[in-house]
GUFIRO-569532 format. One line per 3 residues: number of its first residue (from 1); their letters; for each residue y, z, x of N, C-alpha, C. Coordinates in steps of 0.05 Angstrom, whole numbers. Example, Ala and Ser with C-alpha at 12.3 -4.5 7.8 and 13.67 -1.06 7.14 Angstrom:
BEGIN
1) as) -114/156/264/-90/156/246/-66/156/264; -45/142/257/-21/143/273/1/157/258
***
This chain:
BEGIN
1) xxx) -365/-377/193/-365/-384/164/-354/-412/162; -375/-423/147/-357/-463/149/-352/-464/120; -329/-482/120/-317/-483/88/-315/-516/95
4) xxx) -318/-528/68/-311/-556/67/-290/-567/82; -289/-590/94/-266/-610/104/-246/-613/97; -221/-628/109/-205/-623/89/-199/-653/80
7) xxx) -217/-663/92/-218/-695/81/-233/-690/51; -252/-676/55/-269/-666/35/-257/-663/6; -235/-635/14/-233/-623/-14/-205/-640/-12
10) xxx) -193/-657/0/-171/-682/-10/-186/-697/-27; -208/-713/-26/-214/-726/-42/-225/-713/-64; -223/-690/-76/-239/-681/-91/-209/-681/-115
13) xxx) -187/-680/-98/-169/-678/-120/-150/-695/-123; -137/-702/-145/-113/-724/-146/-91/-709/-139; -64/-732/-131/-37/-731/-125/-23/-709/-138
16) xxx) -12/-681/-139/2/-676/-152/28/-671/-143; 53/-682/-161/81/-676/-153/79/-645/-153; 101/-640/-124/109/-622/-120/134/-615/-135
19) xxx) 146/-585/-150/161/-579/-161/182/-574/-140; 215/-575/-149/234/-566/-134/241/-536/-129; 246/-532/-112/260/-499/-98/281/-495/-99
22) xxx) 283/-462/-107/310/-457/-93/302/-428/-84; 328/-412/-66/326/-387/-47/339/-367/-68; 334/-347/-79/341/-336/-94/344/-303/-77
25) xxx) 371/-293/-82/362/-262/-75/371/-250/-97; 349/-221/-91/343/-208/-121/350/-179/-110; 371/-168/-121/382/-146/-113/393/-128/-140
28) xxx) 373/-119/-150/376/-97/-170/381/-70/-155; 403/-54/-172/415/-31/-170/398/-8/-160; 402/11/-128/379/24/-121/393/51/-110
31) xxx) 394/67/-98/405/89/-87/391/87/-57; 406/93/-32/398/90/-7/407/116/-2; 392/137/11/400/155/23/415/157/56
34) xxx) 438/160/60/455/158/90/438/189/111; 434/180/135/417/207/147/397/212/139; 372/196/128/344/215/110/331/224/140
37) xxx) 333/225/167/325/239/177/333/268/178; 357/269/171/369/297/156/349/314/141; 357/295/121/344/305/94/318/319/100
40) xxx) 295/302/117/270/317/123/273/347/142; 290/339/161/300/361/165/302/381/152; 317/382/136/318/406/116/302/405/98
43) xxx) 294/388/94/268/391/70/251/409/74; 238/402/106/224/421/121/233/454/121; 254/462/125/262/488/135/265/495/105
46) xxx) 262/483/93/255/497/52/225/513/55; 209/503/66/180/504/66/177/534/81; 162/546/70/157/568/72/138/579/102
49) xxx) 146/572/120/137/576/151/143/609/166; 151/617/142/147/648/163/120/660/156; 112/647/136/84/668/138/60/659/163
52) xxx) 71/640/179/63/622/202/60/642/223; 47/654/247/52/663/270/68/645/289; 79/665/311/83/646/330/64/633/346
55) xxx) 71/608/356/52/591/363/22/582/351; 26/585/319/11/575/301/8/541/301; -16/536/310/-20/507/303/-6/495/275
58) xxx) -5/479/278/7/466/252/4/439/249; -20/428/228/-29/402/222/-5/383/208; 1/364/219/22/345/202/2/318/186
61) xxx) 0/324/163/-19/299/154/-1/273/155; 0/246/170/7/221/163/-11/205/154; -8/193/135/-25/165/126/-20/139/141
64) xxx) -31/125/122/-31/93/144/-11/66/126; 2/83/112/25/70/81/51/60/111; 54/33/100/81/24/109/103/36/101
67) xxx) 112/59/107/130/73/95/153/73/113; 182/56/103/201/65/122/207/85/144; 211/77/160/214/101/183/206/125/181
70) xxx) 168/116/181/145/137/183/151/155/213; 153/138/228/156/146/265/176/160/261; 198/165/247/221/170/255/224/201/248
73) xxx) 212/198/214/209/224/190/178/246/220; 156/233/230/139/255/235/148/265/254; 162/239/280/179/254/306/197/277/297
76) xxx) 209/275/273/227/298/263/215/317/256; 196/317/235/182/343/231/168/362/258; 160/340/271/137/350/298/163/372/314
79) xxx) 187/352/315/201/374/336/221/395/320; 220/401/292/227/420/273/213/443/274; 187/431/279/165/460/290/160/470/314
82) xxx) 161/446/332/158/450/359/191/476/363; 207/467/360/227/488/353/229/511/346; 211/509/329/214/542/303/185/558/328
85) xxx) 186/543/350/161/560/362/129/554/357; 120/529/344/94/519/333/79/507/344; 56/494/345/42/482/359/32/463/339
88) xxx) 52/442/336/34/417/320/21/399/327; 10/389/313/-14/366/316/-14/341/298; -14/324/302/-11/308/272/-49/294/280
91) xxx) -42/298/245/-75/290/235/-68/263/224; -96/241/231/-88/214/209/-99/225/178; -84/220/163/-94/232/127/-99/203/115
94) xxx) -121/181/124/-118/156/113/-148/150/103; -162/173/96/-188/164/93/-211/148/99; -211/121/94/-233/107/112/-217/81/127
97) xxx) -186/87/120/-172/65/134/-173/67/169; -174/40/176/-181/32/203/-216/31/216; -228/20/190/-252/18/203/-263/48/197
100) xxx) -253/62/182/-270/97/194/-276/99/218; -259/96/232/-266/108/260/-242/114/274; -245/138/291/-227/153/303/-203/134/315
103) xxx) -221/120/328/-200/106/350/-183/77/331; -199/72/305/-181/56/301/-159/72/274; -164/95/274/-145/111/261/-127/111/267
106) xxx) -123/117/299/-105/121/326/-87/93/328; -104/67/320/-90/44/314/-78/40/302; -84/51/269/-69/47/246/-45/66/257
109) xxx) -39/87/259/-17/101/263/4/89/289; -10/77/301/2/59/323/19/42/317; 3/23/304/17/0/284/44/9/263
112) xxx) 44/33/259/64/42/248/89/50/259; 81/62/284/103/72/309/100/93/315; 66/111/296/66/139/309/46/143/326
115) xxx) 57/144/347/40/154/376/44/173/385; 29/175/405/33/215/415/62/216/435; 67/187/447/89/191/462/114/190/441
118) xxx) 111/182/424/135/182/402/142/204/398; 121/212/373/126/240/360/125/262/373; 121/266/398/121/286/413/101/302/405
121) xxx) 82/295/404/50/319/399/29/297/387; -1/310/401/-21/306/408/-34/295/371; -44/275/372/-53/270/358/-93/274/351
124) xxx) -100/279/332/-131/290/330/-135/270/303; -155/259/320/-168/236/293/-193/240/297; -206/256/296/-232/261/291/-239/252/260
127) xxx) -264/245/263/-266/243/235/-291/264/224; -293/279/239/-312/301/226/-292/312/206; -311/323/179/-303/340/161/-325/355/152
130) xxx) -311/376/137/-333/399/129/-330/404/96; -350/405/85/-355/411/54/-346/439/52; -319/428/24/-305/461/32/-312/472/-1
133) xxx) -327/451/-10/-326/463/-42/-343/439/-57; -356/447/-79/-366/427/-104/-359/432/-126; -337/415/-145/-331/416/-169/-340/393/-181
136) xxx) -336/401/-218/-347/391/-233/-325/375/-249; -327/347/-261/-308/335/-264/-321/326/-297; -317/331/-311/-337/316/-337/-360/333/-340
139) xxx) -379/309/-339/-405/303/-324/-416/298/-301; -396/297/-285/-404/297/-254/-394/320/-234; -411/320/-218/-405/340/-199/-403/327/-176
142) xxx) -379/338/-161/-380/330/-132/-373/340/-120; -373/330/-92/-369/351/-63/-347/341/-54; -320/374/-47/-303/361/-35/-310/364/-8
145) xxx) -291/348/17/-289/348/53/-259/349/48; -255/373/74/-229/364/85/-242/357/122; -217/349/125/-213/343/155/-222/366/179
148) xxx) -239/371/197/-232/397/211/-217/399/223; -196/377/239/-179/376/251/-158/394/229; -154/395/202/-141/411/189/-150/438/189
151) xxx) -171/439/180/-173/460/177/-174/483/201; -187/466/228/-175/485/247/-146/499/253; -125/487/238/-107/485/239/-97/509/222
154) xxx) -69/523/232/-65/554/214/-41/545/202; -34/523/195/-22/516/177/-17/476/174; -24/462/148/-21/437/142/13/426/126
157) xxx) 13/412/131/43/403/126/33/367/131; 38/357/96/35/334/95/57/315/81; 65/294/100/83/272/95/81/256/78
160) xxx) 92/240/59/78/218/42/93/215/15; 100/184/17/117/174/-9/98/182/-27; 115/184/-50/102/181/-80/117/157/-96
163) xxx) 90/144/-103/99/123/-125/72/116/-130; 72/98/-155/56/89/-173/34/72/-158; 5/85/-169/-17/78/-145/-27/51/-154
166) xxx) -42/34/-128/-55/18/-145/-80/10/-163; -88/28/-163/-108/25/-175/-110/42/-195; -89/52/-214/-99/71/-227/-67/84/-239
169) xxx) -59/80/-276/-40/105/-284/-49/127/-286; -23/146/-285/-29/176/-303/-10/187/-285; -7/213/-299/17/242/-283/23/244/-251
172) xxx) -5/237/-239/-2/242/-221/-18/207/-197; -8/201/-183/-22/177/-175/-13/170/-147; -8/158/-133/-4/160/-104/15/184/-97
175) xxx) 19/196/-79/31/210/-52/17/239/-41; 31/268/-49/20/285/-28/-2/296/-37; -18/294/-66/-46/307/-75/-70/290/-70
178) xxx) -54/262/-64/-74/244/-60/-81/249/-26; -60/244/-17/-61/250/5/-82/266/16; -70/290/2/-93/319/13/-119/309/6
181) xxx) -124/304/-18/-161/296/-28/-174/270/-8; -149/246/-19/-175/226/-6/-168/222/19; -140/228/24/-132/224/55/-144/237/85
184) xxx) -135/266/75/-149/293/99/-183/291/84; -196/284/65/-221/279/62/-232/255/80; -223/241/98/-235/223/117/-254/208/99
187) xxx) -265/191/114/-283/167/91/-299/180/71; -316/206/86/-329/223/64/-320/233/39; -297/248/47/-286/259/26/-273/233/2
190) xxx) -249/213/16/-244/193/-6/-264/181/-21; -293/180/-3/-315/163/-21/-320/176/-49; -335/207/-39/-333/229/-62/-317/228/-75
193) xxx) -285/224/-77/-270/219/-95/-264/196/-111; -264/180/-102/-259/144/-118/-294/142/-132; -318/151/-116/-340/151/-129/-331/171/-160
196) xxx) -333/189/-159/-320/210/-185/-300/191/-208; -286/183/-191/-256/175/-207/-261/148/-222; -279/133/-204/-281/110/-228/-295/116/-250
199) xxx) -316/138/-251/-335/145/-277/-317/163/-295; -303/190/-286/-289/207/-299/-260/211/-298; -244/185/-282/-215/190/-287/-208/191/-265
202) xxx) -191/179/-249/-168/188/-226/-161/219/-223; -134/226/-247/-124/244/-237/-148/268/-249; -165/275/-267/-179/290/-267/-194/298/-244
205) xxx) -199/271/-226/-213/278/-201/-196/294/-177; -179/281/-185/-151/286/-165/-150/312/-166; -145/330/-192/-136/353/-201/-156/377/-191
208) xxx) -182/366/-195/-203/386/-190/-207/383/-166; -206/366/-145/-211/364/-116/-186/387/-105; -156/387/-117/-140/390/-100/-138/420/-99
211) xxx) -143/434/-122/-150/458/-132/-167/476/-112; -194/467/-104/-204/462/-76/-206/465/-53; -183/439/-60/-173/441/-20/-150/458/-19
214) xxx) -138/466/-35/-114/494/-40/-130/518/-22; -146/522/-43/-156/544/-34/-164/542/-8; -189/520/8/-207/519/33/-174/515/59
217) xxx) -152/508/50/-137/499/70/-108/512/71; -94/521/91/-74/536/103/-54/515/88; -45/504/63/-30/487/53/2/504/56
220) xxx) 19/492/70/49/501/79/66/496/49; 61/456/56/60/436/25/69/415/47; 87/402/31/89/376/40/127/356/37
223) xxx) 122/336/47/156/324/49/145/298/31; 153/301/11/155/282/-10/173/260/-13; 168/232/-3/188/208/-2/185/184/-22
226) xxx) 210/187/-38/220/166/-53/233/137/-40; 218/117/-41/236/96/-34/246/77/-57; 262/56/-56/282/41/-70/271/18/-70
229) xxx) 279/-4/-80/269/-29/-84/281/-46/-58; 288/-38/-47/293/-45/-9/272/-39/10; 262/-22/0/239/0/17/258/13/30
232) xxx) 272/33/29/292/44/37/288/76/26; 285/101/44/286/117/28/310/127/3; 296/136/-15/328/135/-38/325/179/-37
235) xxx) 302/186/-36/298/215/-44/285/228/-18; 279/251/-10/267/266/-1/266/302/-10; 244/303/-12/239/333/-24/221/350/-14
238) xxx) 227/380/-7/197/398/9/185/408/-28; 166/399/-27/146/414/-44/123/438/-29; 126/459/-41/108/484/-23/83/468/-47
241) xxx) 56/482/-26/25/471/-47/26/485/-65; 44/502/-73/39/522/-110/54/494/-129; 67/478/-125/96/474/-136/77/433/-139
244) xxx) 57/428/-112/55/397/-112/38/392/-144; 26/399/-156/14/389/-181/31/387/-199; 51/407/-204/76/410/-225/102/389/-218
247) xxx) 109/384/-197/132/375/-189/130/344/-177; 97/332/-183/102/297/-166/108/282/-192; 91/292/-214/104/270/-246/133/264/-242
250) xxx) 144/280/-236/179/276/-239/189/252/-224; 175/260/-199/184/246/-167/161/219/-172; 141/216/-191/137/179/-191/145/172/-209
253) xxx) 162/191/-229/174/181/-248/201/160/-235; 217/185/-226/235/167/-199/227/145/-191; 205/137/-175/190/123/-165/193/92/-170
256) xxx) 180/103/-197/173/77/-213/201/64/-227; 217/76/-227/243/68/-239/257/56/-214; 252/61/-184/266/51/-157/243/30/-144
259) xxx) 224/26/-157/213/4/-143/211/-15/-145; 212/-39/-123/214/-67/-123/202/-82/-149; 208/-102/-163/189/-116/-178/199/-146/-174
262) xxx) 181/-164/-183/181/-193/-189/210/-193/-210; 235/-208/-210/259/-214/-224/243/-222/-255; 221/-236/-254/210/-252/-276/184/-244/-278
265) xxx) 165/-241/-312/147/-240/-323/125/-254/-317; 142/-276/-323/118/-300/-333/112/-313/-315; 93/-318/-299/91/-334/-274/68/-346/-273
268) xxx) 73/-381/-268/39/-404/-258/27/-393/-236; 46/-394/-221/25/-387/-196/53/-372/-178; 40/-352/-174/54/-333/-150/37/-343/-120
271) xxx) 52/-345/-101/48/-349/-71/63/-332/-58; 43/-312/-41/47/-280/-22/41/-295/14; 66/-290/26/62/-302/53/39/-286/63
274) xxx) 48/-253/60/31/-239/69/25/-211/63; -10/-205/58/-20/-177/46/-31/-167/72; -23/-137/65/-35/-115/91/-46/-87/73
277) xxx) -48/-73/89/-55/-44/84/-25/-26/95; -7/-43/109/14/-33/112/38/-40/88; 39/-64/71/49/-64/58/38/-48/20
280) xxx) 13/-54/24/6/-28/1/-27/-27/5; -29/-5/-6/-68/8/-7/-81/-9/-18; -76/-28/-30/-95/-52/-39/-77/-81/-25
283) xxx) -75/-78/-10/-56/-108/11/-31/-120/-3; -38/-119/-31/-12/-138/-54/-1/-107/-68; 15/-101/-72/14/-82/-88/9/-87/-116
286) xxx) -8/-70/-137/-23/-89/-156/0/-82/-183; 24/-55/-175/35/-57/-196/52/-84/-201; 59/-93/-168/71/-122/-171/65/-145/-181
289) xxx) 46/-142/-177/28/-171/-180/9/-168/-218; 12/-145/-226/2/-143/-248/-35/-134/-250; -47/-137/-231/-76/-134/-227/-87/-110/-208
292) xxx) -103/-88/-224/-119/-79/-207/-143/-83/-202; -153/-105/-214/-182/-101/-213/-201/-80/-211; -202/-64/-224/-215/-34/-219/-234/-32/-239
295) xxx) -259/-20/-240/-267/-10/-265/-258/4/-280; -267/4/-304/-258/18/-329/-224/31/-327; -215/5/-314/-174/10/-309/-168/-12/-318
298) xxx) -150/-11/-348/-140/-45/-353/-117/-49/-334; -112/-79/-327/-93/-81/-311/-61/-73/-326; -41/-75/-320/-18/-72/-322/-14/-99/-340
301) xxx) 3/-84/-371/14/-114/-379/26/-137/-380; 50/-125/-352/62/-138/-336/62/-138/-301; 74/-151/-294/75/-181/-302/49/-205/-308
304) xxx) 55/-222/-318/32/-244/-324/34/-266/-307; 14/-265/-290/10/-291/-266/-12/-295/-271; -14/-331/-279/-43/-339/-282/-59/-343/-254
307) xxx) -38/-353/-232/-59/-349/-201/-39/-349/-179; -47/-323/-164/-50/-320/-142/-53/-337/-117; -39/-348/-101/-49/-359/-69/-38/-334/-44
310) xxx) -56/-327/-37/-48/-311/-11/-49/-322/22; -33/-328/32/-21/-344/54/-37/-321/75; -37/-300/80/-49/-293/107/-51/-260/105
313) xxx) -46/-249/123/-58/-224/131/-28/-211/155; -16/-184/152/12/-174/164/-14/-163/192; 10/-165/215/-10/-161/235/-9/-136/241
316) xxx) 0/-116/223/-2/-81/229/-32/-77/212; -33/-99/193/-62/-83/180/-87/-88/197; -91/-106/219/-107/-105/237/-129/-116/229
319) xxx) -128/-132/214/-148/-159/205/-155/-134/172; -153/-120/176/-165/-107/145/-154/-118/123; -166/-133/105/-161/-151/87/-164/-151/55
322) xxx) -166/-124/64/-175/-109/26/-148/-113/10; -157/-127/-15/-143/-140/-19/-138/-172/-38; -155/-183/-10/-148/-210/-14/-164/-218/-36
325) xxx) -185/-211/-50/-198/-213/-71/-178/-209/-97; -150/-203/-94/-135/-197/-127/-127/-225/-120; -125/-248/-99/-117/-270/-98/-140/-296/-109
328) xxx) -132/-314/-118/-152/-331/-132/-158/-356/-117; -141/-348/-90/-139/-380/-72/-125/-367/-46; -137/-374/-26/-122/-367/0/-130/-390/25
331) xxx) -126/-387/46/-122/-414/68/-142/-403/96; -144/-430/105/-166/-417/124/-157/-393/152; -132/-401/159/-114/-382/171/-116/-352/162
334) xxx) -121/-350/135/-128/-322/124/-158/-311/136; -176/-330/126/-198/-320/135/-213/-317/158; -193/-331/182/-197/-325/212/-181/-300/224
337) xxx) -166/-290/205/-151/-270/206/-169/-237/197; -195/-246/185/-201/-217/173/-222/-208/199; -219/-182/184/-237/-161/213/-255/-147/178
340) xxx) -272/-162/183/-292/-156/152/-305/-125/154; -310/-113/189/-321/-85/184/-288/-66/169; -269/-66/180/-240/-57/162/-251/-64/141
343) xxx) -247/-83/123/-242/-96/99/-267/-76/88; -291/-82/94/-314/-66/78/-314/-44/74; -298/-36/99/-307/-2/102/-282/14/78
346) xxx) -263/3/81/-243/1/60/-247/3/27; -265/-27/21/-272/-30/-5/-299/-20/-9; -321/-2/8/-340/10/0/-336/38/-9
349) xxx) -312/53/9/-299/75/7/-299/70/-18; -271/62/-35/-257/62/-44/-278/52/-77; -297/40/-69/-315/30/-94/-300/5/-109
352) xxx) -274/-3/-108/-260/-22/-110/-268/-45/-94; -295/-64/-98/-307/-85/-95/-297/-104/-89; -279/-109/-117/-262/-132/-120/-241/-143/-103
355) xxx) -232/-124/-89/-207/-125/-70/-215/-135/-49; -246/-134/-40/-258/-148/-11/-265/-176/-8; -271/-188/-38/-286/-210/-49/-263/-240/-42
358) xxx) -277/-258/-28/-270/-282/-17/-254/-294/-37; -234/-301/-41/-227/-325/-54/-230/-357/-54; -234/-368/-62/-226/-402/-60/-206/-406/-32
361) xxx) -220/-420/-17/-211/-414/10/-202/-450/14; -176/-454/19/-163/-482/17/-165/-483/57; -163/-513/62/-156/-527/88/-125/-515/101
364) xxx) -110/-517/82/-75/-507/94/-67/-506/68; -38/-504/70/-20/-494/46/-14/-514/25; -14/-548/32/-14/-566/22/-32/-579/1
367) xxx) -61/-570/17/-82/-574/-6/-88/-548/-25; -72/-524/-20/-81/-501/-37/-60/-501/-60; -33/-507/-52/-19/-513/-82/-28/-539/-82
370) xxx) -42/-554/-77/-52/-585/-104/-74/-571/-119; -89/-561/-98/-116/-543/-121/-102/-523/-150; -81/-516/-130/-63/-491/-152/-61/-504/-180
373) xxx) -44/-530/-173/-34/-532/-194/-63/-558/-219; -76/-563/-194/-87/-584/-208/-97/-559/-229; -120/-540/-220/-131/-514/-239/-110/-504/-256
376) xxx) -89/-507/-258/-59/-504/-275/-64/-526/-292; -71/-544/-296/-78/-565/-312/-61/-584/-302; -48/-585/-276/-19/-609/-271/2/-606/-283
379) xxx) 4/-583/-291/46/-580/-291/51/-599/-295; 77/-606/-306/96/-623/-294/110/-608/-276; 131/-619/-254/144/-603/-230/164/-592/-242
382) xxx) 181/-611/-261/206/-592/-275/201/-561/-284; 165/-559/-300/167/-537/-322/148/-525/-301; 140/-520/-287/111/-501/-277/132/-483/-260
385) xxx) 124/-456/-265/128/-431/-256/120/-425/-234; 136/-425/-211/125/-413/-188/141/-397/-172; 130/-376/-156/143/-352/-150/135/-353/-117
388) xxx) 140/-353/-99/142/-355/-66/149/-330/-57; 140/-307/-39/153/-286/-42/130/-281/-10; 150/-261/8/140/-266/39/114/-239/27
391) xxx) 114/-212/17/94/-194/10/103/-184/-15; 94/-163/-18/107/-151/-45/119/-132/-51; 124/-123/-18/147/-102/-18/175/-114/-8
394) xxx) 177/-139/6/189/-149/13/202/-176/-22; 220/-160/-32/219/-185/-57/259/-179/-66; 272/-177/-41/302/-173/-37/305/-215/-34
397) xxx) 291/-222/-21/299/-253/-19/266/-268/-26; 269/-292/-35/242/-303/-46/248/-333/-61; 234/-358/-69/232/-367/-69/232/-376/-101
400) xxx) 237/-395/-126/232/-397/-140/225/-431/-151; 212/-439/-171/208/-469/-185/232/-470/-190; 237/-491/-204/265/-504/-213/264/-494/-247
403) xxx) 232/-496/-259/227/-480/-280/228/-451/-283; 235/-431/-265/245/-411/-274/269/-396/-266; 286/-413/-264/314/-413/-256/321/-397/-289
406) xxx) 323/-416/-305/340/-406/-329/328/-376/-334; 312/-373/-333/297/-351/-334/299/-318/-316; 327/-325/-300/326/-302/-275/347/-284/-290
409) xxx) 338/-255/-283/355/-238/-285/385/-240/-278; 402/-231/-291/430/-213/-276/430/-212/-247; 416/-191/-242/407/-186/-214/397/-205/-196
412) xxx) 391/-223/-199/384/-243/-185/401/-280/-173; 402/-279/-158/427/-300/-151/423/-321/-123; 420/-345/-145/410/-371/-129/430/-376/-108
415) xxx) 415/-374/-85/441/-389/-56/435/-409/-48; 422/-425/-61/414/-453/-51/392/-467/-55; 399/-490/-49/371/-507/-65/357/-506/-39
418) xxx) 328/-507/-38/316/-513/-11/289/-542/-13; 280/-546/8/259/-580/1/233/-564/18; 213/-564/3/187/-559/9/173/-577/15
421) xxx) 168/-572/51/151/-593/77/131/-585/80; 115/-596/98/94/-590/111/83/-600/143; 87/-585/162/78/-592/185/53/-591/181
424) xxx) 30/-604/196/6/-613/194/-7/-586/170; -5/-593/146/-13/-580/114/7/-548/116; 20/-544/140/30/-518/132/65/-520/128
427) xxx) 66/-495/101/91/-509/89/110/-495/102; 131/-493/96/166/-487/113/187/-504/87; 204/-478/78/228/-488/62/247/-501/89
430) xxx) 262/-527/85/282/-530/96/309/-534/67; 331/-514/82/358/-525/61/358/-547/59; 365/-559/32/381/-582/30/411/-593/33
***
């Protein structure tokens, strides 16, 4: 793919002053749990495992979510069972993440830390699934899939934060129902679902799929994880499958009250070092950034950023780049970075288009804030709003203009001024 020069798009634009920096850390009030490998621990032995035989298989659903010490929470569950006498297995529950295909399933869970020598048991990423049911959602009817690797299985037990999804409000929205539908539904099943959900509703789809897979699947339930605006677990809870439709509103209520946000509203241009599939299901997380781009979903009222520059790609998401389309400008380093069969297979699943789509693709970081700001109309450097931040789960330390200083929270506290360089167009704060 050839993009203009960078002699090219220099001359295309005039001089603009660069605004001043400073290093700001933003540490709002969070709860950290001491031992949450504990906690799963017992979360687990809540769950109702005697109606289990001995030496009952037992499916562990993981996803492909950057979730704090994912490796740590399945190695614990895996040898909680292996213990109680079980035979587990962990299943990938990530839908069409990694390419839809087995082996790069096996990657995504890799990239995270869960491997078979980790967790102590055999991992099955098949991606065969079997039609376990057709419900009716509205006007539409559809077919649910679960996994067979689950369903062979004489009992499922699924892992997975809850918090606010991106693409979509209501009662119920990312963790263990999603999980079960679009996750253990492998590319088939999530397609069937996000196909449904953009015409007749998310959680309606959600609700009638999971109803479903209740019935077609040996559901134990699941270990329900709250994290903090650290990414830090703050909660852990066993939900049995009678109890997961009644009991996740509460737990993203939590959620949404412990998770990271931008210190500030109003923002010219936000700059993301870096979007993955490991830092959220759409690479930026969109409650952060204010945009889902989704059909018939308005975005979030806050926060307000007129543009987006996305700096590159985290190397656990494995070139999958879904995503980079909520960005309005990104660098060529980004786009030698994507693995476009990921990225598609991702945003065809998912029917979320927008998230795959190219942005305004700059020479280096130097000519993409002059484009930034020139399309800003030229700021002045004192007053233009700009926000620097490494992803968007990562927003404990970050970068700010000199124009939205007066403007920072309580919670938030400048440690220094810093001078924005550039080695051959790529930038680097040094202190002053």
């Amino acid at each position: 793919m050839e993009f203009p020069d960078r002699d090219v798009v220099a001359s295309l634009l005039d001089a603009q002053p660069l605004p001043s920096f400073v290093r700001v850390d933003h540490d709002p009030s969070s709860t950290t749990l001491s031992e949450p490998t504990t906690h799963v621990r017992d979360a687990l032995a809540r769950l109702d495992l005697d109606s289990l035989a001995p030496g009952a298989r037992v499916a562990v659903g993981v996803g492909s979510r950057g979730i704090h010490r994912i490796d740590e929470y399945a190695a614990t569950v895996v040898t909680a069972l292996t213990e109680r006498g079980f035979d587990p297995v962990v299943v990938p529950a990530m839908g069409s993440h990694g390419g839809a295909t087995a082996e790069g399933q096996r990657e995504t869970l890799a990239s995270l830390g869960v491997t078979e020598t980790r967790v102590g048991a055999p991992i099955d990423a098949r991606m065969d699934v079997e039609r376990v049911d057709e419900v009716r959602v509205g006007e539409t009817s559809y077919p649910v899939f679960v996994a067979s690797a689950a369903l062979d299985a004489d009992g499922v037990v699924v892992i997975n934060r809850v918090k606010p999804h991106t693409n979509f409000s209501g009662r119920i929205e990312s963790g263990l129902c999603k999980m079960l539908v679009a996750g253990l539904g492998k590319q088939r099943g999530a397609s069937a679902f996000h196909a449904t959900a953009l015409t007749e509703g998310y959680v309606p789809a959600l609700e009638a799929a999971f109803a479903a897979i209740s019935s077609a699947v040996p559901l134990v339930g699941g270990i329900a994880l709250v994290e903090n605006a650290d990414e830090e677990t703050a909660h852990v809870e066993a939900l049995s499958g009678a109890e997961l439709l009644d009991r996740e509103p509460a737990l993203l209520a939590r959620a949404s009250e412990e998770m990271a946000t931008l210190p500030v509203d109003d923002i010219d241009l936000l700059v993301v070092d870096e979007l993955g599939k490991d830092v959220s299901g759409a690479g930026m997380d969109t409650n952060v950034i204010g945009r889902y781009r989704v059909l018939n979903a308005p975005d979030p009222d806050t926060p307000r950023i007129k543009l987006i520059y996305a700096r590159g790609l985290t190397d656990r998401t494995e070139g999958n780049g879904n995503g980079i389309g909520l960005a309005d400008l990104t660098r060529r380093v980004a786009v030698d970075q994507l693995d476009f069969q990921k990225t598609y297979a991702n945003a065809l699943t998912s029917g979320s288009l927008a998230k795959a789509k190219l942005p305004v693709v700059a020479p280096d970081d130097e000519l993409a804030l002059r484009i930034a700001l020139s399309a800003l109309g030229s700021p002045a450097p004192e007053t233009v709003r700009v926000v620097w931040i490494h992803d968007t789960q990562e927003l404990g330390e970050l970068f700010v203009s000199s124009g939205v200083v007066d403007d920072l929270p309580d919670t938030a506290t400048v440690t220094g001024e810093v001078a924005l360089a550039f080695d051959d167009g790529t930038a680097r704060f040094d202190p002053r």
